[in-house]
LOVO-706391 format. One record per residue (C-alpha): residue in three letters; x, y, z. Coordinates in pm, whole numbers, plus 50000, padded with zeros to 5 digits. Example, Ala and Ser with C-alpha at 12.3 -4.5 7.8 and 13.67 -1.06 7.14 Angstrom:
ALA512304955050780/SER513674989450714/
END
This chain:
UNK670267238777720/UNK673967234677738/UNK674117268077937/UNK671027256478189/UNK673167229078267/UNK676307247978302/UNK675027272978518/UNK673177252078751/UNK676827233178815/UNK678847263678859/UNK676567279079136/UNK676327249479265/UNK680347249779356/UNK681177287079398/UNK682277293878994/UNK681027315778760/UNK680477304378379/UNK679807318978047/UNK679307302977738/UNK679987316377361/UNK679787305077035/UNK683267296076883/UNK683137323676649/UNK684237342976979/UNK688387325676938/UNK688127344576590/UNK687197379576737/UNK690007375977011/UNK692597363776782/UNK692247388876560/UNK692427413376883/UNK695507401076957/UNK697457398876633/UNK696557436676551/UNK697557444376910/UNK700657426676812/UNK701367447076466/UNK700547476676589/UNK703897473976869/UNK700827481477162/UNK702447446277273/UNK706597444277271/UNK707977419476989/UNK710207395077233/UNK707047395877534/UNK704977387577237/UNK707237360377109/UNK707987348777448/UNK704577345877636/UNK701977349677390/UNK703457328777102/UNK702127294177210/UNK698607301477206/UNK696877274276964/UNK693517287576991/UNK691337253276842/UNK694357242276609/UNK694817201976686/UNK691727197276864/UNK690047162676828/UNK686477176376919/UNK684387162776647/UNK681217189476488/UNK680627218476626/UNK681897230977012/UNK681107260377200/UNK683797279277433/UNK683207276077793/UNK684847294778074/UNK684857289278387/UNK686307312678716/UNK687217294779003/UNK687997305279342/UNK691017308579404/UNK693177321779762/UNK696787334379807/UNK698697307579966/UNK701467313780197/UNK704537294880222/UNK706777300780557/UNK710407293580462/UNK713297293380755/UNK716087315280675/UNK719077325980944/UNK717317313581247/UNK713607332381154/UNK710907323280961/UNK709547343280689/UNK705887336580526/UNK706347341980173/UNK703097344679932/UNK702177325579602/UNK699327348579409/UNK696327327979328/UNK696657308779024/UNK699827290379061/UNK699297265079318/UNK698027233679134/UNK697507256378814/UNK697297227478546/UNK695437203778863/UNK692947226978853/UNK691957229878460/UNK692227190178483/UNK689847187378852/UNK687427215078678/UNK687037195578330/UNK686747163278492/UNK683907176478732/UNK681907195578425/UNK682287160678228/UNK680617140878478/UNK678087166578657/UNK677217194678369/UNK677737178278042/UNK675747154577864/UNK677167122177856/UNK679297114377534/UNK680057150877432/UNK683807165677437/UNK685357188877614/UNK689467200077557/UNK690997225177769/UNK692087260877558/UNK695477270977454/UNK694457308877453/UNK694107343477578/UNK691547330877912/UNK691847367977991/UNK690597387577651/UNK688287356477606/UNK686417361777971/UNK686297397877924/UNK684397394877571/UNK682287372177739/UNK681037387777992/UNK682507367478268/UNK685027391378407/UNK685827427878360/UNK689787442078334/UNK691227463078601/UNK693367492778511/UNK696327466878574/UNK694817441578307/UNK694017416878569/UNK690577402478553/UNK687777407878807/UNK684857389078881/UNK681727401879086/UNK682417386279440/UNK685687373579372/UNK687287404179269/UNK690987390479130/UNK690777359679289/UNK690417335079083/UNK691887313378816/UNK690147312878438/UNK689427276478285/UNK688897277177936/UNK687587247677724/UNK685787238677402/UNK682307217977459/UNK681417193877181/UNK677567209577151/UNK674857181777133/UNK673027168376747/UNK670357190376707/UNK671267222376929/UNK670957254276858/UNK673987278076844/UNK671857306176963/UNK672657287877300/UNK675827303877292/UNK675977340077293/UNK678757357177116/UNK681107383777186/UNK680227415077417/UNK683627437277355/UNK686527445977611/UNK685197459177960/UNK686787479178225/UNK685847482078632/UNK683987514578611/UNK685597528278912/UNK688847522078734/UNK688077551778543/UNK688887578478813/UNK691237556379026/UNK694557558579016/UNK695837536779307/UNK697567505879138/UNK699317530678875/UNK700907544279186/UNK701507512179394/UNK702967491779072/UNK706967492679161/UNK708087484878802/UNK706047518078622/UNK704297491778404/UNK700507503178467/UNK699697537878265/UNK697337565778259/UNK697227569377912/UNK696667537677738/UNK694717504877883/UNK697237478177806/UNK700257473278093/UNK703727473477952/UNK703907439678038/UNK707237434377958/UNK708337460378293/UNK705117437378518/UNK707377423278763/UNK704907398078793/UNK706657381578440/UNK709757389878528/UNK710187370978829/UNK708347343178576/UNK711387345978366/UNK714487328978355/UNK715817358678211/UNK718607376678379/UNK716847400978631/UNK717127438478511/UNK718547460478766/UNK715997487778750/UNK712977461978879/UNK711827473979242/UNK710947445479429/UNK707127444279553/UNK706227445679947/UNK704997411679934/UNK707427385479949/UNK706067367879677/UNK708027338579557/UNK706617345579205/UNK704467369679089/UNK703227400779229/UNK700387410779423/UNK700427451079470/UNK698287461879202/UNK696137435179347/UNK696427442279705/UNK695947478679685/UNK692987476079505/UNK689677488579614/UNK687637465479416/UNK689487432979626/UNK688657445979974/UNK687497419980194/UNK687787397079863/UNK691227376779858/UNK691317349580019/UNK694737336080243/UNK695007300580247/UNK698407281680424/UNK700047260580109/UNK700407233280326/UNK704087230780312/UNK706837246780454/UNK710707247280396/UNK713047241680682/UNK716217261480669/UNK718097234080443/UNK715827234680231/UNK715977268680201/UNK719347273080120/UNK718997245979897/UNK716337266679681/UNK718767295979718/UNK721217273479619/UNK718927266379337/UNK718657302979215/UNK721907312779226/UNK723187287978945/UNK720107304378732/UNK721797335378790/UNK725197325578732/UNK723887308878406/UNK724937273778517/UNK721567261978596/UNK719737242978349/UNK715747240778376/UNK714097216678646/UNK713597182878548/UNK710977157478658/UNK713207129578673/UNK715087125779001/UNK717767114078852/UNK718137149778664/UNK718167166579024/UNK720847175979289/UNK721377145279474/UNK721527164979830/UNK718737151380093/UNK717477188580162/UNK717037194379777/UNK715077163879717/UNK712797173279968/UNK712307206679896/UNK711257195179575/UNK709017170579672/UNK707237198279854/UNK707087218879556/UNK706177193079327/UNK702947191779611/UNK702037224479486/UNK702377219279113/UNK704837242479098/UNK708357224179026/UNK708757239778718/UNK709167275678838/UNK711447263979111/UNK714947277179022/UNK713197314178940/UNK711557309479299/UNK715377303779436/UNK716377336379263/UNK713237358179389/UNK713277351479756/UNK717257354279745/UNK716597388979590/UNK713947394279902/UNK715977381280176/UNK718977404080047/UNK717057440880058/
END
């Protein structure tokens, strides 16, 4: 059974799996869109983070698939950058470092060690989050980040859709089990009053996203004044909701990046940031001959680029300028 298989591969490396029927894309999509005309999610967040999802549109998977997700282990990674003569160990949130590496390393590991050979797999262009929680895989926090048993919030969510095997039975994959929240959620309060944009509530279970600072410092959006930077120095993302969190003690895991920026490089990702600001910087490139010619750019990117995360480079410039300035 596809699932036997599955499951026997994910213990086997640390990840947790579930597997659903495809009917389960359906339930969440239609989630989402009423979510969507019912204003509980803003119009231009909605049209700017949510509006790529393709759910199983294009895919080349022939017959019928099943949804798989996986949760991987994932650490917070810290990046020391020198800046006037000290060093400062800013954080990247798990997730980011290697992001799209890791959907690719996790599919190309299930292909050859779970799978049976000749079946497809695609990775998912969906909501991993609402699709984990309906499968049983993960539960939501108060601050709508997902939390698995023995991970807590750290780890990254791998969709895909598994070609299914002539002859097999759908009842292999189980359908959907409904939205779940942490139970001690229910009478804790502590990331409502830890969040320093306001965007977790009391009185309704989806964030305001569009006030997480989390996506704003995602954004290449001009930064809006009222924003209170987080503790953390996070070059992106956020990680108080996370960090104050009962249900993570003793669970997230610090991991060095393996790079580090020397103060040239430093100013040159400042550097970087500023002309986002300013509205004179246009979005990263891949091709070095689209780049700042300077020495301590190139390298600075090249280190990036190490961590996957070149694309989110000039936002990173603006966020640590904000941090090194308060």
């Amino acid at each position: 059974m596809i699932q036997d298989r599955l499951q026997a591969w994910a213990e086997s490396r640390g990840y947790g799996v579930a597997v659903a029927g495809v009917e389960i894309v359906d339930v969440v999509k239609r989630k989402l869109e009423e979510r969507r005309a019912s204003r509980l999610i803003d119009p231009a967040f909605f049209a700017e983070s949510l509006g790529f999802f393709r759910f199983l549109e294009g895919m080349a998977l022939p017959g019928p698939v099943s949804i798989v997700l996986v949760a991987v282990p994932r650490p917070i990674h810290i990046l020391p950058v020198s800046f006037g003569g000290r060093t400062v160990d800013t954080l990247i949130p798990p997730t980011y470092v290697r992001y799209r590496a890791v959907f690719d390393d996790v599919l190309a590991d299930m292909k050859a060690n779970a799978l049976l050979p000749g079946l497809g797999a695609e990775a998912l262009k969906a909501p991993l989050k609402s699709l984990a929680v309906h499968m049983g895989l993960v539960a939501y926090g108060r601050n709508n980040v997902t939390y698995r048993p023995g991970l807590g919030s750290g780890h990254q969510l791998c969709g895909y859709a598994v070609g299914i095997s002539p002859g097999s039975n759908q009842e292999e994959a189980p359908g959907a089990n409904g939205e779940t929240m942490l139970e001690r959620c229910r009478d804790c309060r502590v990331c409502i009053k830890a969040c320093p944009t306001g965007a977790i509530h009391e009185d309704r279970f989806l964030i305001s996203a569009e006030r997480c600072y989390t996506l704003l410092s995602e954004s290449r959006r001009p930064f809006p004044d009222w924003a209170r930077l987080p503790k953390a120095v996070c070059l992106v993302g956020c990680l108080t909701c996370q960090q104050v969190c009962p249900e993570n003690k003793g669970r997230m895991g610090v991991e060095p990046s393996g790079v580090e920026l020397t103060g040239e490089e430093t100013e040159a990702l400042l550097e970087a940031g500023r002309r986002l600001e300013a509205g004179t910087g246009a979005p990263a490139a891949n091709a070095a001959s689209d780049r700042p010619e300077s020495p301590a750019w190139t390298s600075a990117w090249g280190k990036i680029d190490r961590l996957g995360m070149t694309e989110d480079i000039e936002v990173m410039g603006r966020n640590l300028a904000h941090f090194l300035s308060r």
